[in-house]
N, C-alpha and C positions, 0 to 999 in steps of 0.2 A: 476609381481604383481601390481594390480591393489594401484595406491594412488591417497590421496584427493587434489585437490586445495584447499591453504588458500585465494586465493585471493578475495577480498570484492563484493559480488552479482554473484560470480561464484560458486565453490564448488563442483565442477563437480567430480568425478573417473575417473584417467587417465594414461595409459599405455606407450603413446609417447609422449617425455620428450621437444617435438616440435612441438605438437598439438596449434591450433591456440586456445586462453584464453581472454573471453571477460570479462570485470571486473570496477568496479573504484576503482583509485587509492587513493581517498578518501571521506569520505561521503559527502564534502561540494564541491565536483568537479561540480555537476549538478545542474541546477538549477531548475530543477521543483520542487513543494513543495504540503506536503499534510498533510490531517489533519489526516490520518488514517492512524497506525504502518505498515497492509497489502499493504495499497498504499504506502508506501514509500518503500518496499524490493523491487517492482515491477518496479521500475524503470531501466529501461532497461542500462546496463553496457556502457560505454560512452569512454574504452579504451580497445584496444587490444594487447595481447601479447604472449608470452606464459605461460603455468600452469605452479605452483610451491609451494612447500612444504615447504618451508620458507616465513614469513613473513619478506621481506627485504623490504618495499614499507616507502620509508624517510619518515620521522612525523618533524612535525616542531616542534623550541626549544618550552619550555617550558617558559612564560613571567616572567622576574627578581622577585625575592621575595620582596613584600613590606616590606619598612623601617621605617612606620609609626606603631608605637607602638600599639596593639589592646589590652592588657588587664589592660590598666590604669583607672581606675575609675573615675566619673565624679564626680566635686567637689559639697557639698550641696547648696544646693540656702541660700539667707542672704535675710530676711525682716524684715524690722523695721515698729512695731507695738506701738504707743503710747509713742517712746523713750525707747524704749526695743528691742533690738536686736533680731531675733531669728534664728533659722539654720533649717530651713525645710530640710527632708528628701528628699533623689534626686527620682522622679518617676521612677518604675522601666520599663524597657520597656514587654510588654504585651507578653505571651506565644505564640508560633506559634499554629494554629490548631492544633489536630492530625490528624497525614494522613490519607487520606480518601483514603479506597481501593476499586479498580473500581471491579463491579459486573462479579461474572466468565462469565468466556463466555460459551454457551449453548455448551451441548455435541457435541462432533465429532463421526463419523463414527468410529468406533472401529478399520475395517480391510476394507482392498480391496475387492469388489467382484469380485471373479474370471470372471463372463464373461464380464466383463468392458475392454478392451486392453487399454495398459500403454503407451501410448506415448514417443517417445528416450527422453530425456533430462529433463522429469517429474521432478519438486523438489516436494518432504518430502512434505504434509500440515503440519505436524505438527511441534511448532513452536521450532526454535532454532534448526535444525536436516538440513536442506540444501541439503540433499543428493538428487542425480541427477538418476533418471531410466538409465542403459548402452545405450549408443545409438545401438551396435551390438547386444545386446539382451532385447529389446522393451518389450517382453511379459515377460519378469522378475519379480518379485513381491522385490525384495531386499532379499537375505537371512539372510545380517547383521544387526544388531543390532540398535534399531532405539532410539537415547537419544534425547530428548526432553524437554519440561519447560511444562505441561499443564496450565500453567497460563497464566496471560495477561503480557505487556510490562508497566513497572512502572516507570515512569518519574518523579520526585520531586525535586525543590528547587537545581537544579544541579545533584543528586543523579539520578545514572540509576541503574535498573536492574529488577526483574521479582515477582511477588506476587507468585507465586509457592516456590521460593529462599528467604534467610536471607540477603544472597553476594548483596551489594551494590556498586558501580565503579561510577565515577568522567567521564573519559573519554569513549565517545560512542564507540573505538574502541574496547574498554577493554570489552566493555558491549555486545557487538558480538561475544566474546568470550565464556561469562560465558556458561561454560558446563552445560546441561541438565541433570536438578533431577529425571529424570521419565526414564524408560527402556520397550523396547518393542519388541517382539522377529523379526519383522518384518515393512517396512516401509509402510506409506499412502500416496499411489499415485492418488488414482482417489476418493475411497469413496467408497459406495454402493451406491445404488440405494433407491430411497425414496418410501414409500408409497403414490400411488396414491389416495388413496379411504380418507386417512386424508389431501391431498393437500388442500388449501386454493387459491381461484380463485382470482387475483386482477385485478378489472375492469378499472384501467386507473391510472397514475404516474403520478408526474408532470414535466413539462418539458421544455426545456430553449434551446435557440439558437443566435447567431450571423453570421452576415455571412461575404466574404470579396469580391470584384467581380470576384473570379471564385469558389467558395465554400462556402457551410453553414456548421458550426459546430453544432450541436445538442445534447443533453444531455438532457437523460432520467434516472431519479431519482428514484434507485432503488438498494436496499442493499444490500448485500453477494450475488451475481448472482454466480451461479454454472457456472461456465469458460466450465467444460468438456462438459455438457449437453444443453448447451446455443447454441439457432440458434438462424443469423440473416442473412437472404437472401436477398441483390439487386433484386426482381425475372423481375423491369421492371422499366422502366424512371418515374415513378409517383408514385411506391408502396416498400415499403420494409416488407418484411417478419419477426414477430418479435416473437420467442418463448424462454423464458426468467423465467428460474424456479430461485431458490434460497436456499440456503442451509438451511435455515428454514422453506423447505416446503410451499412457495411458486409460483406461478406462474404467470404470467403476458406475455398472448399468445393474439396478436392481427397483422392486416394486417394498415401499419404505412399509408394512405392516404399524398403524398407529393404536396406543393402547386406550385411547377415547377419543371420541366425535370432534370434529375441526367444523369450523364456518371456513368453506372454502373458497368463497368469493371475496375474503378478508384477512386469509393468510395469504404472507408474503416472504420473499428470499433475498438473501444477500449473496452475492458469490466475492470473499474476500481472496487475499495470494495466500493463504493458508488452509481456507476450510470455507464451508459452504453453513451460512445461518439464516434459518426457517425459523420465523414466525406465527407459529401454529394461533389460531384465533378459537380458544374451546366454544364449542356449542352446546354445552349444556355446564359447566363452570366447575367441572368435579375435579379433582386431585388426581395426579399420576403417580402412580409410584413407579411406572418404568416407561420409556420412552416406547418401544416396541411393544407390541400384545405377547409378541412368541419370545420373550424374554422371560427370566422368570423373575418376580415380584419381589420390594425388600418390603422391610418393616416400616422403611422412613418414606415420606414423603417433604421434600426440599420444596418451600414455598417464599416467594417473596411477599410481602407485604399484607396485606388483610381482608379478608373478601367482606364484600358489601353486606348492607343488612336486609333485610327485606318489608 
């Protein structure tokens, strides 16, 4: 019988009790950082082991309880006025806002379309579910049971937990825990497919790079890119191929003109929830001074670190 990995960025369904389990062992193991709840699950597991259905993964103590008194009241102020004493009342200190809840997030695809194929190792879109497509059976749709938060992830003042839920938790592991308010007969692997005829065309992103001397980093600025449907072709040392929809129905399909030679069988792309980053691998190890050829050229060129000697 198939069971679930608890371990943190795994979650996979797993039969052999000796299956390799890639995971961290805690949220503050990695250091990459981001500003978006989707880019930070996305980070790729940073230890390996094997799967397991206990959560045995050591937490550190909890820090001693303060011995400084908190509910002692502060004494009134004394000002003397004309030779008359008086006892002004103590200011009291000012209410916090109320919490301001972040706007829902625009619908999701309901169900799978069936002629989409499901990739082995697919996680759940939907949030708070982690479940993984079988890798032995790819074209699966999930039969069980898919719980879920359709809410956003709600951060406040220390408090975590989710605008769909009441359940509020102190500690983020706790807060990966809270079990999903919503039930769905079946899991969301890929989505459907979008209407083309209301697509929305975007003519150009903005875009940002550095480079170091044997590679340029690039990064193109562009939000929810649809991961499944997303092409991006090396097709030649000067050109990259970029067709880039987005789960809102948009699209941003252009041929990327580059302003020096790439090793194309060694650059590589990332598609994060904000923007899309290329790996350029130079072939011949020269400076850029602009990302694009049909750009026009500055005077600086931005370099990290120090090219080799010969």
């Amino acid at each position: 019988m198939a069971q679930r990995c608890v371990h943190n960025g795994c979650g996979k369904s797993f039969t052999d009790a000796e299956e390799e389990c890639a995971y961290h062992p805690g949220w503050k193991c990695c250091k990459p950082r981001f500003l978006t709840f989707d880019e930070f699950l996305s980070i790729p597991p940073c230890t390996t082991g094997n799967h397991s259905t206990v959560d045995n993964i050591p937490r550190p103590d909890p820090p001693p309880p303060s011995e400084t008194p908190q509910d002692v009241p502060p004494r009134p102020r004394t000002v003397a006025t004309n030779g008359n004493i008086l006892n002004l009342p103590t200011p009291q200190a000012s209410r916090p806002a109320p919490l301001a809840v972040p706007p829902p997030a625009p619908p999701e695809s309901d169900s799978d379309d069936p002629s989409i194929p499901v990739p082995p190792d697919t996680i759940c879109r939907r949030r708070g579910c982690n479940a993984a497509s079988l890798a032995e059976s790819p074209s699966s749709r999930g039969d069980e049971e898919c719980v879920y938060h359709p809410g956003q992830a709600l951060f406040h003042e220390g408090s975590k937990g989710w605008t769909c839920c009441k359940r509020r938790v102190l500690e983020f592991d706790e807060f990966m825990k809270i079990e999903g308010c919503k039930r769905k007969s079946s899991h969301l692997f890929v989505g459907s497919k979008k209407q083309s005829a209301h697509e929305e065309a975007v003519s150009e992103v903005r875009h940002d790079f550095y480079q170091t001397p044997t590679s340029v980093i690039a990064s193109l600025f562009l939000k929810r890119i649809d991961k499944a449907h997303a092409k991006i072709e090396f097709t030649s040392q000067t050109t990259v191929l970029l067709d880039l929809p987005t789960a809102d129905n948009k699209r941003y399909k252009t041929e990327l003109p580059l302003f020096g030679h790439i090793d194309t069988t060694r650059s590589m792309y990332k598609i994060m929830g904000t923007k899309l980053e290329m790996t350029l691998v130079k072939a011949d190890g020269l400076g850029w001074p602009t990302l694009r050829s049909d750009e026009q050229r500055t005077s600086k060129i931005i370099q990290v670190g120090r090219a080799g000697r010969a």
